[in-house]
Each structure stands twice: as C-alpha cells, then as structure tokens.
Phi, psi and omega in degrees: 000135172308112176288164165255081197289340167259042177224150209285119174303200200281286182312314172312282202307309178315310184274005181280295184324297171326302193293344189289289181309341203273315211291320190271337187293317152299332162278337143281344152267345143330277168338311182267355180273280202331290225262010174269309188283008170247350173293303193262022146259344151301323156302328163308299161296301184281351147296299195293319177283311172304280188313271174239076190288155203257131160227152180238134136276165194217119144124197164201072152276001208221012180277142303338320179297347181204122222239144180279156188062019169280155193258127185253185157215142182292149136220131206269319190300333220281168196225093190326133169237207165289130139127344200264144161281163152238121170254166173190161173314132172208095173069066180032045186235167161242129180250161154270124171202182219232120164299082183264346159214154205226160176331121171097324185303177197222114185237150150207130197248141202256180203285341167284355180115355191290149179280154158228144190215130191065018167092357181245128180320115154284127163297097172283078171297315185314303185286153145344278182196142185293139172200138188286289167108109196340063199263156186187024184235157152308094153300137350271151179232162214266030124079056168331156176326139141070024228195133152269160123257114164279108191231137173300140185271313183289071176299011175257349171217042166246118170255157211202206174272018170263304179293159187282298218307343196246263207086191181297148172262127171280168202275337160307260220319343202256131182268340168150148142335105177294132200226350207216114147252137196277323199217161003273213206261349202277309209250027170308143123155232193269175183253000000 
C-alpha cells in the first residue's frame, strides 16, 4: 500500500485542535475582560454623575482650604448645612463656596469683615483674615426660602452671596456637597 504524504496524522489534527480551542477560548476571554470594563466605566460614569460628581477646582476664592487644581468629590444626597463647602451652578460655571446662612438667618457683615449671623459673631477657623470684601447687597440681610448665602473663605477676592450679581444660591443649583479632596494625594482627606 501506498503512503500518502499529504494528509496529516493523528498528532498533527491534534495539535490543530489544541490550537482552535486555544483560539476561542482567548477570544472569549477577550470578549469578557472588553465588556466588564465597559459594564464597569458606565457604572463608574453614573455614580460620579448621580452620586458623587468629580471637581477640579479653579481659582482661589475658596485659599486656604482649597489650593487651585485639586481634585474633589461631591455627594449630591447629602442635606446641605451651615457651614458646608458647595459646589453649584453659577453663569454656566461651577463655583465653590462656604455655606454660611441658610433659610431665615439673618446676615450681617460689620466694616472689618466679621459675619455676624443671627445677631452673634461666626466663628470662622477656616479664613485667614476678615475682609468686607465686594459687598453691594443691603445689610443685614435675611436668607430666603430655598436659599444659601455663600461666601469664599479668602473674602478679599471672592465674589459671592455678599454681591446682587452672585446673591443667594438657590438649592436646584447646588450640584453637592464637598465631602473629599482626592488629589492630589499629599492633601487627600476631608477639606
């Protein structure tokens, strides 16, 4: 009998197989790395957008407690108080600023810069130094329904709720509470 040289052994067809199974099992594991990681950066996107939005600050109205370019985190759930950073919408910017009356209080600011809130001096640890500051609103003044009044802890170059052009923020505007500084890493923890 004759041999035939062009058809493959045993071993050969074996080690093809090998090489097939080799072929799909890797491309399916391609397939399940590809479609986790895009499962889990839409889940990555919709918490920082629902949940906890991501901010770089800009500027420095908000120095000492917040140095320009850090990166923060928000929590949108969180139930704003006195005393809380904020960011929120403002002439299609996002600002930062320091909660300082809330519905009903009563501000008032004396000529060196002290808040007086509810007829009593605030204690301000955070600033620096007192400065009056770009003020243009009637003093003292009463903290509407549904309303912040905000102020920059560096009051000699924040404009804020002391000016009509910013005034009180209303609470649709407010995008959350800073509860984080992420980055960089030196200044990781609460602000």
């Amino acid at each position: 009998m004759k041999e035939r040289r062009d058809l493959p052994t045993t071993g050969q067809l074996a080690e093809e197989m090998r090489r097939l199974q080799y072929g799909e099992r890797f491309a399916k594991s391609v397939l399940h790395t590809v479609s986790s990681l895009i499962v889990a950066a839409a889940a990555a996107v919709l918490i920082s957008t629902m949940l906890l939005p991501v901010l770089r600050v800009t500027g420095a109205s908000m120095t000492p407690t917040l140095q320009n370019d850090e990166i923060l985190l928000c929590n949108k759930l969180r139930n704003v108080q006195r005393g809380d950073i904020i960011a929120f919408y403002y002439n299609n910017k996002v600002l930062l600023k320091r909660v300082i009356g809330t519905a009903g209080d009563k501000i008032d600011i004396e000529e060196d810069g002290t808040v007086i809130l509810n007829g009593e001096p605030l204690d301000e640890p955070y600033i620096q130094e007192s400065d009056y500051g770009e003020c243009d609103i009637d003093l003292p003044y009463q903290v509407p329904e549904n309303r912040y009044f905000v102020m920059g802890d560096h009051r000699a170059v924040s404009v804020d709720s002391r000016s009509t052009s910013v005034g009180c923020i209303s609470e649709e505007n407010v995008i959350g509470a800073v509860f984080l500084k992420i980055w960089p890493l030196r200044s990781f923890g609460k602000p």
